[in-house]
Structure formats: structure tokens, C-alpha cells
N, C-alpha and C positions, 0 to 999 in steps of 0.2 A: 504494500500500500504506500501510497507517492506521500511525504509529507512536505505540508502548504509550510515550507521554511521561510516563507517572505511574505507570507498572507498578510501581514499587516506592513509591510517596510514601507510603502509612499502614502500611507492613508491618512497621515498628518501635514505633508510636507509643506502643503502651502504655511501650516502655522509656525512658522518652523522661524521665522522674523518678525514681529512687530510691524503692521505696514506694509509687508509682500507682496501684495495681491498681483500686481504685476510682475514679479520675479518670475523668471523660468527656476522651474522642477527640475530633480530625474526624475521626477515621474511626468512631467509632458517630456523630456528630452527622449526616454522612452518611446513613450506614444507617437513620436513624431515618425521616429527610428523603425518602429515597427509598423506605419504605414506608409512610407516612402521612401525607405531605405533601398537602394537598387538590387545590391546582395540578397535581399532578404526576399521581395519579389521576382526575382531571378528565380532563387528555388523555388518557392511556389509554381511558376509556370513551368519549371523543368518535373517535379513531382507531378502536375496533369500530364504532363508526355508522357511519366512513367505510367500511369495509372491507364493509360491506352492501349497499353501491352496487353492486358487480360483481354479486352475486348476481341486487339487483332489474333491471341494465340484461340478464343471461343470461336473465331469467324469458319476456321477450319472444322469443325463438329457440326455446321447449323449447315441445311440443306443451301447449293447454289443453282441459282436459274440463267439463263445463260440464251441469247436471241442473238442470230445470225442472218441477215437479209444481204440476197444478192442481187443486184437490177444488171443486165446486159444487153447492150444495143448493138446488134448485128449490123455494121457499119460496108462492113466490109463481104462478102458471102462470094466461098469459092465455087465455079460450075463442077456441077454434076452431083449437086445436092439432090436426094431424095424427096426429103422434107426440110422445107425451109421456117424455121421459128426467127423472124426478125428481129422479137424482142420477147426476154422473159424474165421471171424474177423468181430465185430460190429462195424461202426461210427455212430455217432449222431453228428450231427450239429442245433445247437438253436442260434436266435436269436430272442435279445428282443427289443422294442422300447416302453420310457417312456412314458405315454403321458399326467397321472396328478397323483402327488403325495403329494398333499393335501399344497404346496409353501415352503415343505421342502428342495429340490435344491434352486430354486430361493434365499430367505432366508437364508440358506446358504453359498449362494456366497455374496449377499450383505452383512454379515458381514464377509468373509475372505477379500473383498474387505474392508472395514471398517478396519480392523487390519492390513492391507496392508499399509491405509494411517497412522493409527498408529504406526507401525513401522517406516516410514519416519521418522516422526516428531520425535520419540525415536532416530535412526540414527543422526538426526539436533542436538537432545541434547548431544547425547554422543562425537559427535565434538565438540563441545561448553565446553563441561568438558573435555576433551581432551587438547584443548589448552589454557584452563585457567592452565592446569597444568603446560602444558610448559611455559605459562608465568610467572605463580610463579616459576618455576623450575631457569628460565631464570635469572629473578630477584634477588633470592637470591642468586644464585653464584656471581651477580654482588654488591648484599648489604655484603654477607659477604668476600667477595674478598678486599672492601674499609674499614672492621671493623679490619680484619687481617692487615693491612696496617697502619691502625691509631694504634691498640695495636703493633706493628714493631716499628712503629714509635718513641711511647711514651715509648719501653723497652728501646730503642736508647737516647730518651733523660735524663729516670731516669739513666741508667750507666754511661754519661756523669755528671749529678748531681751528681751522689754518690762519684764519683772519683773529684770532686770539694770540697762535703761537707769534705771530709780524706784530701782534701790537707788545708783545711783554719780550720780543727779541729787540725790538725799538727800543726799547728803557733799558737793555743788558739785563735782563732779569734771564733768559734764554739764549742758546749759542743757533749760530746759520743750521747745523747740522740737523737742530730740534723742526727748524724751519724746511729744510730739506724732508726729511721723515716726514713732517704733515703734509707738504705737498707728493711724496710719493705714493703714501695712502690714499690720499683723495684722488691721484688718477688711477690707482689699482682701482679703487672703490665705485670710478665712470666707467672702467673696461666693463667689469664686472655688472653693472645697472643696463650695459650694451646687451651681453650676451644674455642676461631675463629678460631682458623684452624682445630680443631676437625669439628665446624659446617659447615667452608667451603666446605671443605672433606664429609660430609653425603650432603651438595646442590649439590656439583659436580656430587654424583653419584644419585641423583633423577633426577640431569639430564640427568646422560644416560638412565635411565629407560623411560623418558619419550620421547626423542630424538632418540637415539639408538647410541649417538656416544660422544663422551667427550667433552666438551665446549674448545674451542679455543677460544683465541681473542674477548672475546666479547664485541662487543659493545653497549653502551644508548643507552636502548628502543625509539621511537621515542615519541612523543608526546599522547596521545588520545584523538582521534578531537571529537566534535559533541557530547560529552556527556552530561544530560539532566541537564538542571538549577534547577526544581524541583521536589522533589520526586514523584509527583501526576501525575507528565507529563507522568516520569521513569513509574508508576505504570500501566498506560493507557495502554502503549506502553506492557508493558510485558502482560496484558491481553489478546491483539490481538497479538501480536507474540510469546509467549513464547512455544519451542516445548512440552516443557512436559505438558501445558494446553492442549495443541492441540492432543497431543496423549489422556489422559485422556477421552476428548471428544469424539474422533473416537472409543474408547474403550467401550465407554458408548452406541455409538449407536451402537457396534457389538453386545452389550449384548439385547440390544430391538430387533436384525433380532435372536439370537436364542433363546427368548422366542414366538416368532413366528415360529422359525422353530419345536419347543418340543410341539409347537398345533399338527403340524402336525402328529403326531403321529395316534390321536383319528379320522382323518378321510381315505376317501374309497381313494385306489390308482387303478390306469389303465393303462395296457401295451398293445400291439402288440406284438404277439408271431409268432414266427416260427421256423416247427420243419423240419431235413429232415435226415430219417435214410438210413443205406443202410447196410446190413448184406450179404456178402461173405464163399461162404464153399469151395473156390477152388476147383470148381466140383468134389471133392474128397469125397461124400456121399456114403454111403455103403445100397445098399437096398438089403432084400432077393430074391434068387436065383426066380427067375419064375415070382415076383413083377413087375408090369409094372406101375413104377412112375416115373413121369416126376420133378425132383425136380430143381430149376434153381441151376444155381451154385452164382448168384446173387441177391436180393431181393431189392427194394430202394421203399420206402414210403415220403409222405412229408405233412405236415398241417400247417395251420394258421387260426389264430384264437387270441381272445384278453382275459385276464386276470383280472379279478376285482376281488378287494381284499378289506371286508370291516370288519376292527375291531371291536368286542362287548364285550370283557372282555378281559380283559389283566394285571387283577391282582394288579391295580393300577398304573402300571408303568408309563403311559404316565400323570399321575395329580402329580404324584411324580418329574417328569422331568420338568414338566411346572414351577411348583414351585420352584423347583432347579433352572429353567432359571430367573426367576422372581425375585427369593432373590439373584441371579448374577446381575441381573441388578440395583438392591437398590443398590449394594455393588460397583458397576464399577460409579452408580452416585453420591455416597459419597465419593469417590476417588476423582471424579472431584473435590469437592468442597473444599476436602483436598487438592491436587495439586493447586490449584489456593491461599489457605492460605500458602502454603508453599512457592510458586512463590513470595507472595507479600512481606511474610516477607525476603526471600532472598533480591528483590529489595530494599524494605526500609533499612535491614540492610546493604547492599551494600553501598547502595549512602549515609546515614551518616559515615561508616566507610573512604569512599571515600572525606568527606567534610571534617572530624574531623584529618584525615593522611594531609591534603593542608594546614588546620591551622597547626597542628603539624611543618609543614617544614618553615610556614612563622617564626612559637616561635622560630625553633632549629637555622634558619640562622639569626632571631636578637640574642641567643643566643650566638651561637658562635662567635658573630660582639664584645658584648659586655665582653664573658668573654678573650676572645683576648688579646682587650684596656684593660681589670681588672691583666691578666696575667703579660701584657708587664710593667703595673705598678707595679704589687708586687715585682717584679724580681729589678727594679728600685732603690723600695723603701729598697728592702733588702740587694742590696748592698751595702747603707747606714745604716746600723741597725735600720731601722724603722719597719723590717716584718719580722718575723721569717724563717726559712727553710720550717716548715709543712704549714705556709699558703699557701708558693710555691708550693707546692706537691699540695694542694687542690685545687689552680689556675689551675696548667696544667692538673690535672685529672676533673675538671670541662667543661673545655675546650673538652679534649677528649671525655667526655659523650656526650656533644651537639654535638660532630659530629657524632658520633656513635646516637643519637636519630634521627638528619637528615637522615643518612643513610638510618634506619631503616623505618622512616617514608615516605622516596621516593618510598622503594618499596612495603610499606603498600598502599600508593594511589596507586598508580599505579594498583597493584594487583587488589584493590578492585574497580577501575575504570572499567578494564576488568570484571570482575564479572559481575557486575550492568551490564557492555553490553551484557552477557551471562544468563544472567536472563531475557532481555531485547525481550531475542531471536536475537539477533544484532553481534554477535559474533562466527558465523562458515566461512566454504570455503566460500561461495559466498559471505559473504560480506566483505571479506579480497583481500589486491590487492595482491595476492600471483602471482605473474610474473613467467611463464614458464609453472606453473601448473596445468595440465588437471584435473580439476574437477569429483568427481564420479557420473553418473549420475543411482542413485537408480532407478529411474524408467524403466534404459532399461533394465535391467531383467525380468521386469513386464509384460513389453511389450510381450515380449519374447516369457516367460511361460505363458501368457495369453489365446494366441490362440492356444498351442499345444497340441495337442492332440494325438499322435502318442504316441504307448507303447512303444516304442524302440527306443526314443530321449532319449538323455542323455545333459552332461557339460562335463567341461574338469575336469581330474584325480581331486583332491583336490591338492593344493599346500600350501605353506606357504609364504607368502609375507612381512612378518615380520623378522625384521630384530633380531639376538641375538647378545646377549652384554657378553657371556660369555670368552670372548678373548677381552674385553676391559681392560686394564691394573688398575689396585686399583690407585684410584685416592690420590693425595698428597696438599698439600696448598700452592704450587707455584702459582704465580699470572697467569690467563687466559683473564684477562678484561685489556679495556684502562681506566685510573682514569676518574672518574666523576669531569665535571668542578664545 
């Protein structure tokens, strides 16, 4: 049984500010992601192609009707015709009914059916990668929107320093050297303000890419509830839920129905046949003069009768094909066991990246607690001449490291919190409380194209539902988030 791990994660998020109400969510960054995302509607229309496969492998089981007309204009007529037909017209109508082809239909629907359900499960994953991206997407313009801000900050208080250290080196209270130091800090300190808003600037536009639209206002993700205490729980769980195991497997038994269906090859097949002709000479036959022949101007014949058909050489082909199915199917069950190594170590790397980013944030806020109180001293002490100018510079650039490590490391957990629940299999639409929005439901195409069978059903034109981003304006390093408390 699937558990709702995020049944509650965005169902507060607008309150999540004081005055938000125009703030963008993850919860619309989501919504947006999961109806106009390209990626994401790509699969979808690639899972209906799959889901056609049942139809075309049922097409071969269901009776075929089959009409042949032939019109001929005798343009040409060589002497010493008998009887002359100047014009006529043949039909032929056949039809056939299957009635044993050795469990090559059958077999083949059960594995389009099989890759049908494997496709879901691929569909569940590439939503799952889909919005781990927008979370990361999400995240990092909110980590590097708070790094831009701390380097803003810290340009603001080296020029403030530097214009202190020139006025108490003017009196000799300070040597050139103190003066040099302040100014080589405050240009580290503008390289440094360059390259965050360089990076904010490349998060800004991963997020449209993965959104379709420029981050506004955003706001702190909410919490991630319900994530697992132990890795081995984490691992359980992604065993029995993970979509890409679950495809693997459906893949692996489509490969076992078509090394069953390449038997069928080597045996006897049987149909029901019938034929019904009908040959026209628009009473327009020519017989010689004196000839008394009665020719109709119409002719219709009809038979039935049944078909068996039993192969005895064929070249090799059908022990060629078996094998060919055979070493598909080794190859689709060593997949499985490779997707299940790759699940696992996903998960385990997940949930320590996730444990090792939660210690990170408890180190960087007793850091910054402590290099604070070490700062507000040195400043103290060197008002008094007990601490040089560069220890200060070291003070407040220690300072800004640990918050910039915080930063980083909030939306290091986070990110890889998401993950682990996307490895989990715990982490698509349904188990997100995305409020407003109507869920895709894959299966009712299946439905659909299941029982059709009509040659002249179609769908709608092709469309495109996805949204472009090529009229989205080049994004800049102006703040878009509310600061992180």
C-alpha cells in the first residue's frame, strides 16, 4: 500500500508569509511544471503510442474483409478474337477468420499489454524527475538569491571599512599596509558578488526551462513531512514502489510473452475463408454474326472453405527468432537487476546526502552564532589596539562563509530530501496536495484504444501543450524571493 508521504506538504504554503498572496509557491511552481512542462507531455503522448500496441497486436485475431475491383477498357483488341468483351469489370471480395495461430496474437497482446503497464510506471518516473527539477530549480534561485545578498551585503560593509581604515590611516592611527588589506578584501568581496549573481542569473533561467515562466516572489519551500528515519526502511519502500523497478519488471515479462510468441512461428495456423466474385461485361460482348450465344452480361460465384497452413522449413528463421527473443529476455532480466542497484544506491545516496546537508545546517547556525560573538569582539578589541585591521577582514569574511555554507546546505537537504522521496517512488501528482489540479489519468486512453477496433477512428489533430519560453525576457540578479528567517 503507497503511502501519501506529502499528503499535506503545499496545503499551507500560501501562509507560509505574512502578505503573500501574490508570491509564487512550489506548489503553483509544481502545477505549472506538471501542465506545461515539455518533458512531461512528451511522455504522455509517447505512452498513447504505446498503448496502440494492444490494439495493433488484437487487429490480427479479429476477422479481415478485404474488396478488390477491377475496371478494363479494351482499347486496343487483337484480330481473330472469338469473343470480343470491350469492357468489363472484376470484384473479388474475401474474407478471413482467424481461428488458431499457434498463441502468436494472444502473446502478443499480453506483452503490449505488459509494456503498457511499463510505460505507466516510466510516465510515474519521469514526473518524479520532472519535479525534483523544479525543486532544485526552485531552491537554488532561493539559495542563490540569499548568497547575492550576503556578498551585497558584505561589498557594503568592506567600503564602509575601507573609507574608515583612509580616514584613521590619515591621523597615523593605521599603516598603508592596513589600507592595502581593506582594499584587497573589498575587491575579492566584488569578484565574489560577480560570480552570485552570475549563478543566480543561470538558477533563474533553469527555472524557466523547467517552469515555463520567471520566478517571482518566491517563497520557503514548506517543510518535508514523513520522511524515512532509516535508510533500510527508505530502501524497503523504494523496492515496492519505485517506478523504474516496476517498469523494468513489466518489461521483463513483455520479453517472456515474445519469446512465446517467436514459438509460434514453427507451428500449423487455421482460418475460415471466404470468397465471393462477381465479373461484369456490361452486356457489351461482341459475338460473330450467325453465333447463337447466350453470354450473361453478369457472372457472381462465391466459396468457403478453411485454410491450414503448416510450416516445415523455413530456413532457420523461426530458431533464429526464438533465440533472438530468448537472449531479449536475459537482457530485459539483467536490466531489472541493474535498475533495482541503481534505485538502491540512489536511495542510500539520497538519505545520507539528506542526513549529512541537516548536520551541515545545525554546524553553519552554531557557526555563525559563534563567529558573530568572535566578530562583535574583534571589532571591540581593535578599537583598542589589541587586533589588527586583517583579523577584522577575517572575522567578517568568516562570518559570511557560514552563512553562505547555511544557505547552501538548506537547499542541499532539502533537494536531496525530495530525491530520496522520488527514489522512494513517493514523489509524483498523486501524492502531492496540488489544489485545483486535475490529475492525468494514463489509463483513459487505454481504455479507449483498447476496444477499438474500427479502421476509421482517429484522435484529435496533434497539438502542442507546452508552453515556450522564447519571449521570456534574459533574466538579471534583482532579488525575486522573501529572505529566509
Amino acid at each position: 500500500m503507497r503511502k501519501r508521504l506529502i499528503s499535506a506538504l503545499f496545503a499551507g504554503t500560501m501562509l507560509a508569509l505574512p502578505g503573500a498572496a501574490s508570491a509564487e509557491t512550489l506548489q503553483g511552481a509544481l502545477i505549472k511544471a506538471y501542465q506545461t512542462n515539455p518533458t512531461l507531455n512528451a511522455a504522455r503522448a509517447n505512452q498513447m503510442a504505446t498503448d496502440e500496441n494492444v490494439t495493433i497486436q488484437r487487429a490480427s485475431s479479429l476477422p479481415s474483409l478485404q474488396l478488390n475491383s477491377t475496371f478494363n477498357e479494351n482499347v486496343l483488341i487483337p484480330p481473330g478474337q472469338f469473343i470480343v468483351i470491350p469492357r468489363s469489370m472484376n470484384t473479388q471480395a474475401q474474407l478471413q477468420v482467424p481461428i488458431y495461430q499457434g498463441g502468436l496474437v494472444k502473446n502478443g497482446i499480453r506483452a503490449a499489454d505488459a509494456r503498457v503497464a511499463a510505460g505507466a510506471e516510466t510516465l510515474r518516473a519521469t514526473e518524479a524527475s520532472v519535479f525534483s527539477q523544479v525543486v532544485a530549480a526552485y531552491n537554488d534561485v532561493i539559495r542563490d538569491m540569499a548568497i547575492v545578498e550576503l556578498n551585497r551585503a558584505n561589498v557594503s560593509q568592506l567600503d564602509v571599512n575601507l573609507r574608515a581604515t583612509n580616514d584613521r590611516f590619515e591621523v597615523g592611527d593605521l599603516t598603508r599596509t592596513d589600507v592595502a588589506q581593506s582594499e584587497a578584501r573589498l575587491s575579492q568581496a566584488r569578484a565574489d558578488l560577480r560570480n552570485a549573481e552570475a549563478n543566480l542569473i543561470a538558477s533563474k533561467e533553469r527555472y524557466i526551462q523547467q517552469v515555463g515562466e520567471a520566478p517571482t516572489d518566491l517563497t520557503p519551500p514548506p517543510p518535508l513531512p514523513n520522511l524515512p528515519t532509516d535508510v533500510n526502511e527508505a530502501v524497503e519502500i523504494a523496492i515496492k514502489e519505485n517506478p523504474d523497478i516496476a517498469a523494468a519488471t513489466k518489461n521483463s515479462e513483455a520479453a517472456g510473452f515474445d519469446v512465446k510468441s517467436a514459438r509460434a512461428a514453427r507451428l500449423p495456423t487455421l482460418a475460415a475463408i471466404g470468397n465471393f466474385n462477381r465479373s461484369d461485361n456490361f452486356g457489351g460482348a461482341i459475338v460473330p454474326p450467325g453465333l447463337q450465344l447466350n453470354i450473361p452480361a453478369t457472372q457472381e460465384s462465391a466459396a468457403v472453405g478453411a485454410q491450414f497452413s503448416l510450416p516445415i522449413f523455413q530456413g532457420g528463421r523461426p530458431s533464429a527468432q526464438i533465440r533472438q527473443a530468448q537472449a531479449r529476455k536475459t537482457a530485459a532480466m539483467e536490466n531489472q537487476i541493474g535498475t533495482e542497484r541503481s534505485v538502491i544506491q540512489q536511495v542510500r545516496a539520497a538519505f545520507a546526502s539528506w542526513r549529512a546537508s541537516l548536520d551541515v545546517i545545525k554546524s553553519a547556525e552554531a557557526a555563525i552564532a559563534a563567529n558573530d560573538l568572535s566578530l562583535e569582539g574583534v571589532r571591540a578589541e581593535n578599537g583598542v589596539g589589541n587586533r589588527t585591521i586583517i583579523e577584522v577582514l577575517n572575522a567578517e569574511q568568516e562570518l559570511i562563509n557560514a552563512r553562505v555554507t547555511l544557505a547552501t546546505a538548506r537547499r542541499n537537504a532539502y533537494v536531496a530530501g525530495f530525491t530520496l522521496l522520488a527514489a522512494m517512488g513517493n514523489a509524483e501528482a498523486r501524492d502531492l496536495d496540488l489544489e485545483g489540479l486535475q490529475l492525468y489519468d494514463a489509463d483513459l486512453n487505454y481504455r479507449q484504444v483498447r476496444g477499438n477496433f474500427l479502421d476509421w477512428s482517429g484522435r484529435d489533430a496533434p497539438m502542442i501543450r507546452s508552453t515556450r519560453t522564447v519571449n521570456t525576457p534574459a533574466q538579471d540578479a534583482k532579488p525575486v524571493s522573501a529572505p529566509q528567517n
